[in-house]
Each structure stands twice: as structure tokens, then as C-alpha cells.
MARDRENSE-657073 format. One record per residue: residue number from 1; x, y, z of N, C-alpha, C in turn. Coordinates in nm, 4 decimals, m for minus. Example, Ala and Ser with C-alpha at 12.3 -4.5 7.8 and 13.67 -1.06 7.14 Angstrom:
BEGIN
+------+----------+----------+----------+----------+----------+----------+----------+----------+----------+
: resi :      n_u :      n_v :      n_w :     ca_u :     ca_v :     ca_w :      c_u :      c_v :      c_w :
+------+----------+----------+----------+----------+----------+----------+----------+----------+----------+
:    1 :   1.3190 :  m0.5690 :   0.7800 :   1.2300 :  m0.4500 :   0.7800 :   1.3200 :  m0.3300 :   0.7800 :
:    2 :   1.2850 :  m0.2250 :   0.7080 :   1.3670 :  m0.1060 :   0.7140 :   1.2900 :   0.0030 :   0.7870 :
+------+----------+----------+----------+----------+----------+----------+----------+----------+----------+
This chain:
BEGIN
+------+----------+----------+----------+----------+----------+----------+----------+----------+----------+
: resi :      n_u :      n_v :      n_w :     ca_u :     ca_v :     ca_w :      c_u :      c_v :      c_w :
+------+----------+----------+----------+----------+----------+----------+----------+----------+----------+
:    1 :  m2.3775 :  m0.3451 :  m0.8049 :  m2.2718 :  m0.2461 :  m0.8103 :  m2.1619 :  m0.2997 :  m0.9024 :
:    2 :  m2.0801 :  m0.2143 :  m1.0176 :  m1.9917 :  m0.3032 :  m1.0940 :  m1.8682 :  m0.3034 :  m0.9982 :
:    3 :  m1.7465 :  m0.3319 :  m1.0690 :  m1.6156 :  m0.3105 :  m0.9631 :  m1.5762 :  m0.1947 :  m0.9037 :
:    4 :  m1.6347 :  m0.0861 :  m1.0154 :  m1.5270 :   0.0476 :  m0.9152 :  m1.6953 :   0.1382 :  m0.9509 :
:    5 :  m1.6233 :   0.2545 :  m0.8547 :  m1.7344 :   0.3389 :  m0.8539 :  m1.6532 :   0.4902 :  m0.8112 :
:    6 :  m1.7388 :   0.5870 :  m0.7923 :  m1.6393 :   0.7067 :  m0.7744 :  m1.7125 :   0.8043 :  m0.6777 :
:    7 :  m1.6328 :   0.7555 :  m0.5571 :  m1.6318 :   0.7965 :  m0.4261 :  m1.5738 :   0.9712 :  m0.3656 :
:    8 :  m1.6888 :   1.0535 :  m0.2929 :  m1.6142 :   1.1378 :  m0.2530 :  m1.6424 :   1.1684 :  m0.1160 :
:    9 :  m1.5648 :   1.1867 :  m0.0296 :  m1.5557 :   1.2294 :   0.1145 :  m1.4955 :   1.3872 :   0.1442 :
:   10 :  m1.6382 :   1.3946 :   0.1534 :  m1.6720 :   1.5894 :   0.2364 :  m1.6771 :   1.5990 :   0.3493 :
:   11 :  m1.5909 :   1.7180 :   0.4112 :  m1.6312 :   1.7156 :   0.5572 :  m1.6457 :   1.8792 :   0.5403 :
:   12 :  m1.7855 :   1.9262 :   0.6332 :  m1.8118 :   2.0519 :   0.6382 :  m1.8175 :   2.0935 :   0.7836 :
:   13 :  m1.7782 :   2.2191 :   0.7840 :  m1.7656 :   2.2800 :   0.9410 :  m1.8563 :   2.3471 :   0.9828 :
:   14 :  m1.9854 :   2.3500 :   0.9995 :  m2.0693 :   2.4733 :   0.9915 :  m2.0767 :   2.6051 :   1.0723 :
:   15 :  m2.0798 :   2.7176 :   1.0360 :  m2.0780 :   2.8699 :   1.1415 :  m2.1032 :   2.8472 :   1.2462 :
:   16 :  m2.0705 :   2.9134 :   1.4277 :  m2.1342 :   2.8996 :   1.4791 :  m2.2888 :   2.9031 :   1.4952 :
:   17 :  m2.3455 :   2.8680 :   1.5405 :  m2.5280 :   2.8318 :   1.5414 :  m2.5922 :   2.7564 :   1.4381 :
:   18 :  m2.4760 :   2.7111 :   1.3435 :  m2.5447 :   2.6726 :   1.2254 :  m2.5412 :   2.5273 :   1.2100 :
:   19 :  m2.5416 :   2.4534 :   1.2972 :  m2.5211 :   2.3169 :   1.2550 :  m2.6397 :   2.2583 :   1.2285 :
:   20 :  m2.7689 :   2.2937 :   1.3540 :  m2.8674 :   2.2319 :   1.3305 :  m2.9665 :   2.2636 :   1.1585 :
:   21 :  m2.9122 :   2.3407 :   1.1383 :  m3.0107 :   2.4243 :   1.0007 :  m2.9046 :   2.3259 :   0.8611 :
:   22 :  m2.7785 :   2.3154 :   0.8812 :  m2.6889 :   2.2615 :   0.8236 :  m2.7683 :   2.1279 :   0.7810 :
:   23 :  m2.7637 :   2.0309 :   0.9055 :  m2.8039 :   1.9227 :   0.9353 :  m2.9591 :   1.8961 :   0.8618 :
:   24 :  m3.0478 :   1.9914 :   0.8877 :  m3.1776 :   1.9858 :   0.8164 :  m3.1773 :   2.0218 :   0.6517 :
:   25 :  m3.1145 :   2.0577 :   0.6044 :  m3.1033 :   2.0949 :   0.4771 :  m3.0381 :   2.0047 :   0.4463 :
:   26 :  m2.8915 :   1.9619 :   0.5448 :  m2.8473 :   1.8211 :   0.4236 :  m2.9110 :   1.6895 :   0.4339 :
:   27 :  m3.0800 :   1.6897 :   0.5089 :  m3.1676 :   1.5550 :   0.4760 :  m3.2222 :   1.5859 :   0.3839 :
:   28 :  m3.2508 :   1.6995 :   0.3486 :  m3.3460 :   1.7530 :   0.1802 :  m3.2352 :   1.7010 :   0.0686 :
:   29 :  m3.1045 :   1.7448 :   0.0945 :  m3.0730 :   1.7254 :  m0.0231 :  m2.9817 :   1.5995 :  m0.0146 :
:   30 :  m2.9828 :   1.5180 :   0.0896 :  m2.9979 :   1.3595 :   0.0803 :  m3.1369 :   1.2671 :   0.0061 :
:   31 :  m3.2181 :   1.3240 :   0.0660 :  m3.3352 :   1.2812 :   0.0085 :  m3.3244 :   1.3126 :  m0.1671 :
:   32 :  m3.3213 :   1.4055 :  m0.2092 :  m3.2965 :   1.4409 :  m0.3358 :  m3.2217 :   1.3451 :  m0.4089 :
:   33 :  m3.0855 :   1.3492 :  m0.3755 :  m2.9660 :   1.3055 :  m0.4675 :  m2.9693 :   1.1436 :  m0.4894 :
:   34 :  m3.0593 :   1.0954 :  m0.3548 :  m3.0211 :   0.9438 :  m0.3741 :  m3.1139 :   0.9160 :  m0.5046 :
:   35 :  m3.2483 :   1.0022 :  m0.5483 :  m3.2627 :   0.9926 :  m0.6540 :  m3.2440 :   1.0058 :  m0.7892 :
:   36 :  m3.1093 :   1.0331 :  m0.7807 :  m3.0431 :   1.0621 :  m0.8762 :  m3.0240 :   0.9158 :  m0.9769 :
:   37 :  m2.9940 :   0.9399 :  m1.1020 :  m2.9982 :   0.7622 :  m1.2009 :  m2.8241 :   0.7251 :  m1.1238 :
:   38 :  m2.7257 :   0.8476 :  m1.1485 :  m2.6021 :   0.7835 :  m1.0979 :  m2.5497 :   0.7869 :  m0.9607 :
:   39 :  m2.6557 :   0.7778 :  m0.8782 :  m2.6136 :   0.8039 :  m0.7103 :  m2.6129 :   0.6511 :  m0.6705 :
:   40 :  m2.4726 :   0.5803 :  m0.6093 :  m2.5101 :   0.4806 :  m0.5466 :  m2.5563 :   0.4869 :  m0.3729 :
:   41 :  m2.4901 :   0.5970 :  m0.3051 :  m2.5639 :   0.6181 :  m0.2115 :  m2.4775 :   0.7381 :  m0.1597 :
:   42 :  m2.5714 :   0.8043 :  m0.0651 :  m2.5427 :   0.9206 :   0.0021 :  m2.5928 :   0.9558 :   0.1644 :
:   43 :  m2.4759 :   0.9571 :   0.2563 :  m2.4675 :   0.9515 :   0.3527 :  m2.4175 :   1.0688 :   0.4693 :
:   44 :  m2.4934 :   1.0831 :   0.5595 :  m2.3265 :   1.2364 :   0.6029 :  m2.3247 :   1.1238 :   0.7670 :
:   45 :  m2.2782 :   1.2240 :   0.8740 :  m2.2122 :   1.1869 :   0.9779 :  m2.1887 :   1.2425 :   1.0420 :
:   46 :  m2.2115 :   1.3035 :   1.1496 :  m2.1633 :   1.3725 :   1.2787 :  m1.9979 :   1.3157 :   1.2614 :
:   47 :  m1.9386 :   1.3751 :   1.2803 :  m1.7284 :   1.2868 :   1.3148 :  m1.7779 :   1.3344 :   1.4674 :
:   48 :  m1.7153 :   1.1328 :   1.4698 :  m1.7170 :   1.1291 :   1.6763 :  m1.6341 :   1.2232 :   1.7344 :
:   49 :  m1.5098 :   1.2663 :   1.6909 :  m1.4363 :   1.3166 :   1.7378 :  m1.4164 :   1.4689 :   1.7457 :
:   50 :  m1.4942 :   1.5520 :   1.6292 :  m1.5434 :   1.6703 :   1.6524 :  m1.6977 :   1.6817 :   1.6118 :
:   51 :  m1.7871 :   1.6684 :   1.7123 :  m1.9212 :   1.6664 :   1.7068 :  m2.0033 :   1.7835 :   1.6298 :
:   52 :  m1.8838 :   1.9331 :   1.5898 :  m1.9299 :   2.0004 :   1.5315 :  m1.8723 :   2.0117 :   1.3463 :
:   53 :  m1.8366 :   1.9053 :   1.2927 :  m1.8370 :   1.8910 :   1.1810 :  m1.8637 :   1.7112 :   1.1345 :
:   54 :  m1.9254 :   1.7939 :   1.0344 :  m1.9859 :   1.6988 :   0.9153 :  m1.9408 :   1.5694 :   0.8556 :
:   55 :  m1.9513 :   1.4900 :   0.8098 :  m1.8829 :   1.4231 :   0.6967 :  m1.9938 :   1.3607 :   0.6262 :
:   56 :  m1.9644 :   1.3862 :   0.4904 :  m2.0802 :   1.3708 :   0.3699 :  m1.9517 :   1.2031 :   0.3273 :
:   57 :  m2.0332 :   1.1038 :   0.3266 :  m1.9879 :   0.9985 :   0.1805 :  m2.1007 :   0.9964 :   0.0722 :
:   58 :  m2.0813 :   1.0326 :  m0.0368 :  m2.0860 :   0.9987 :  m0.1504 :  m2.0538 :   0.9093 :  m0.2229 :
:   59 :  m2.1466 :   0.8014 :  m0.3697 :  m2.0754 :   0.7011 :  m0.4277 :  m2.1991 :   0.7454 :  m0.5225 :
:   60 :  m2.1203 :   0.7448 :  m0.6662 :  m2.1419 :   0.7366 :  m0.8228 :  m2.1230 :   0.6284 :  m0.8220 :
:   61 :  m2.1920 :   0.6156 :  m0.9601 :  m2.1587 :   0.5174 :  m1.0708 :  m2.0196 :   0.5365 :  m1.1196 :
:   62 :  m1.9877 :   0.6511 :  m1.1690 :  m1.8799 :   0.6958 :  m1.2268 :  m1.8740 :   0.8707 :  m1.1947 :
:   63 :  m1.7341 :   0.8794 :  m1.2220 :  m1.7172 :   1.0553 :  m1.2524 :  m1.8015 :   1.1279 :  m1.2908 :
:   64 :  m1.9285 :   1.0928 :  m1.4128 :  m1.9885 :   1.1397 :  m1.5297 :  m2.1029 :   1.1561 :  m1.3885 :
:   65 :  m2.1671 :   1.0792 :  m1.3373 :  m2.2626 :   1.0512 :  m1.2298 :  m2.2466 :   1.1451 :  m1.0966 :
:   66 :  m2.0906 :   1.1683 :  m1.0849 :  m2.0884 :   1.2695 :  m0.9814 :  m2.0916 :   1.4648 :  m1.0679 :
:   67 :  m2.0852 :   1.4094 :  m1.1447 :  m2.0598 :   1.5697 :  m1.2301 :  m2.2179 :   1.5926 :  m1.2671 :
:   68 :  m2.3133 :   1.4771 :  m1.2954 :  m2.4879 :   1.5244 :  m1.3325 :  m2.4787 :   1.6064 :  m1.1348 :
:   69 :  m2.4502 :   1.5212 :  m1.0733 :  m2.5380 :   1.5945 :  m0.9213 :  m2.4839 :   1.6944 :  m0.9005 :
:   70 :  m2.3729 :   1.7468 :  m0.9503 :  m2.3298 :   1.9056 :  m0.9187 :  m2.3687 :   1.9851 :  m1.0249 :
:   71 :  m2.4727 :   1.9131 :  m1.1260 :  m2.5386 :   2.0053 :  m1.2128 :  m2.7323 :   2.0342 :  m1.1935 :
:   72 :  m2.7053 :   1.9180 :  m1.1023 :  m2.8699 :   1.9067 :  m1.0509 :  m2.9358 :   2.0181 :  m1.0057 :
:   73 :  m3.0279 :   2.0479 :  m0.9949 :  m3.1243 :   2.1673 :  m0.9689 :  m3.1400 :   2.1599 :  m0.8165 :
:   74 :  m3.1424 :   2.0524 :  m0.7631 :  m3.1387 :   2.0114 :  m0.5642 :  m2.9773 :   2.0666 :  m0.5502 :
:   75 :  m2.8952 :   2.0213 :  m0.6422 :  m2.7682 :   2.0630 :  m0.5816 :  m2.7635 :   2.2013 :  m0.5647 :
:   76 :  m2.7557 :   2.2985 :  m0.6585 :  m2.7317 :   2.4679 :  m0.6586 :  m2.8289 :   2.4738 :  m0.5306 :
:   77 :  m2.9922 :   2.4447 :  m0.5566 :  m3.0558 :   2.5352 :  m0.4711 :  m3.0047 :   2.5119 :  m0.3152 :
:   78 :  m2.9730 :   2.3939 :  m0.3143 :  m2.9854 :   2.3634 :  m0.1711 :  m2.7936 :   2.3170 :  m0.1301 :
:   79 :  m2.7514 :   2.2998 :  m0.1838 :  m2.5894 :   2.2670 :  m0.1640 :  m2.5378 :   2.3781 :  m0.1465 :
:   80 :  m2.5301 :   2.4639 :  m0.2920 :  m2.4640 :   2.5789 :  m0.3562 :  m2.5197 :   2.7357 :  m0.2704 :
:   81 :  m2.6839 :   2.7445 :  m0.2890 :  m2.7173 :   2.8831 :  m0.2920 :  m2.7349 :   2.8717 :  m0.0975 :
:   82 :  m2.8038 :   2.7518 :  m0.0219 :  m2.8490 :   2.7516 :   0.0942 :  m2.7344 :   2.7083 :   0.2009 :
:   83 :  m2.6903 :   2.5966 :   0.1809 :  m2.5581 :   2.5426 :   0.2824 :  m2.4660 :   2.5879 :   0.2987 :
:   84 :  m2.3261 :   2.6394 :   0.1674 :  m2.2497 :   2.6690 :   0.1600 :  m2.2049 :   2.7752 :   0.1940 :
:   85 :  m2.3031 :   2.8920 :   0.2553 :  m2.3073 :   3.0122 :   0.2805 :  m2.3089 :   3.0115 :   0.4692 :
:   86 :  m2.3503 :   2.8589 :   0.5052 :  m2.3970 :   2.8571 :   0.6548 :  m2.2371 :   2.7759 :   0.6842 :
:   87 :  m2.0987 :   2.7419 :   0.5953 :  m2.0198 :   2.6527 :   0.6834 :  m1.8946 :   2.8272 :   0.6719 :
:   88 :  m1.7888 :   2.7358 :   0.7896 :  m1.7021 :   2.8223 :   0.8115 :  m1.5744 :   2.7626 :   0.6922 :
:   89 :  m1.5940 :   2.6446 :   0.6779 :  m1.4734 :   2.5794 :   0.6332 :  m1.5680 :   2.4395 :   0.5462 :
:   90 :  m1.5083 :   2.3925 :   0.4769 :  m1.5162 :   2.2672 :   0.3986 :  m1.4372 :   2.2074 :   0.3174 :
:   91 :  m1.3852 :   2.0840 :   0.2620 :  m1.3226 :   2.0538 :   0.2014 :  m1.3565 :   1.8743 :   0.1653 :
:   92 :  m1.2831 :   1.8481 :   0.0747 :  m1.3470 :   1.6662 :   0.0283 :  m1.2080 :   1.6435 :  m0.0628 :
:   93 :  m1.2418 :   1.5445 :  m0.0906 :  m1.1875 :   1.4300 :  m0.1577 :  m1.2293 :   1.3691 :  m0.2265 :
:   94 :  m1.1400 :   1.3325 :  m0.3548 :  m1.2751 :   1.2730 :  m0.4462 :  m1.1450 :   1.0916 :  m0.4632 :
:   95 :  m1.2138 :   1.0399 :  m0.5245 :  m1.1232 :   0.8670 :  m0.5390 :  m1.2397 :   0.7898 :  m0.6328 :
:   96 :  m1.1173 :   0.7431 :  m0.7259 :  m1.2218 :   0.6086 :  m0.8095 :  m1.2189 :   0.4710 :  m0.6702 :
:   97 :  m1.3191 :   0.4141 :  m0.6238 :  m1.2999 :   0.3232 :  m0.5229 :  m1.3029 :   0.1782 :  m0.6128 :
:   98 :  m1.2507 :   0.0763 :  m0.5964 :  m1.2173 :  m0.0544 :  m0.6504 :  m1.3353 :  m0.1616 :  m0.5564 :
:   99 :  m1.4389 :  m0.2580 :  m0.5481 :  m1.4253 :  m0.3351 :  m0.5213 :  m1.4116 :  m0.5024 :  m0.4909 :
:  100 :  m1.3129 :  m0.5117 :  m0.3861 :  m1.2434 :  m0.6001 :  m0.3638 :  m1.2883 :  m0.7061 :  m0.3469 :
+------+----------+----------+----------+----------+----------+----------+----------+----------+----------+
């Protein structure tokens, strides 16, 4: 890994009934992305504290690396056209991460 990399933290809320379908679609397109050339890794998360939303971490190589996977063909079909339609709410964060 070099020193910095470019980190983003998603958290998605999914519709009622929709978590489990949520949850299965974002292992497809985990499986997908980690094959990506600029994916350093990709992770989501139940949050302990509300068991009904998400949290996606993400890590590029760089900016350039997070901008190929939102052009990827796994991303639209399965991010864009299939998931995004099943949450109530979502939002992220993006950060160059340093490390220390």
C-alpha cells in the first residue's frame, strides 16, 4: 500500500423489507469491485447501533481508482440500477487517508 490512499465511508438505510435483498446484492458487488486494478479493499457492516443500516468502507489507490468503479459495469448494474432504488436514505464521505 503507498502512504495515502482514497477512502470513502457510505452508510445506506434500506426500505422497509429491504435489507436482506440489500445485503445480498452488496456481496455481488463486493465480490466484483475488489476486482477492480484500483480497489484496495471493500467492506460493508451492519452499524451495532442501528442494526438496520449499512456501512460500506471503501479504499482506492487514488481518486482516479475510485472514479473507474463508479464507471464500472458491476457498479451501474448492481449499485446504480438494483440497490439504490431498494434504500430510503444514503449518504458517504469521501477523504484522501494518510498512512501513519
Amino acid at each position: 500500500m503507498s502512504d495515502s490512499f482514497f477512502q470513502v465511508i457510505a452508510r445506506h438505510q434500506p426500505k422497509e423489507g429491504q435489507l436482506e435483498t440489500v445485503l445480498e446484492l452488496l456481496a455481488e458487488l463486493t465480490a466484483a469491485t475488489r476486482t477492480e486494478p484500483g480497489c484496495l479493499s471493500f467492506e460493508y457492516f451492519r452499524n451495532v447501533e442501528n442494526p438496520d443500516e449499512i456501512v460500506i468502507v471503501e479504499c482506492f489507490v487514488d481518486a482516479a481508482g475510485f472514479a473507474a468503479h463508479r464507471e464500472a459495469e458491476h457498479f451501474t448494474r448492481i449499485g446504480v440500477e438494483q440497490i439504490a432504488p431498494l434504500l430510503q436514505a444514503r449518504s458517504s464521505s469521501k477523504a484522501v487517508a494518510t498512512v501513519v
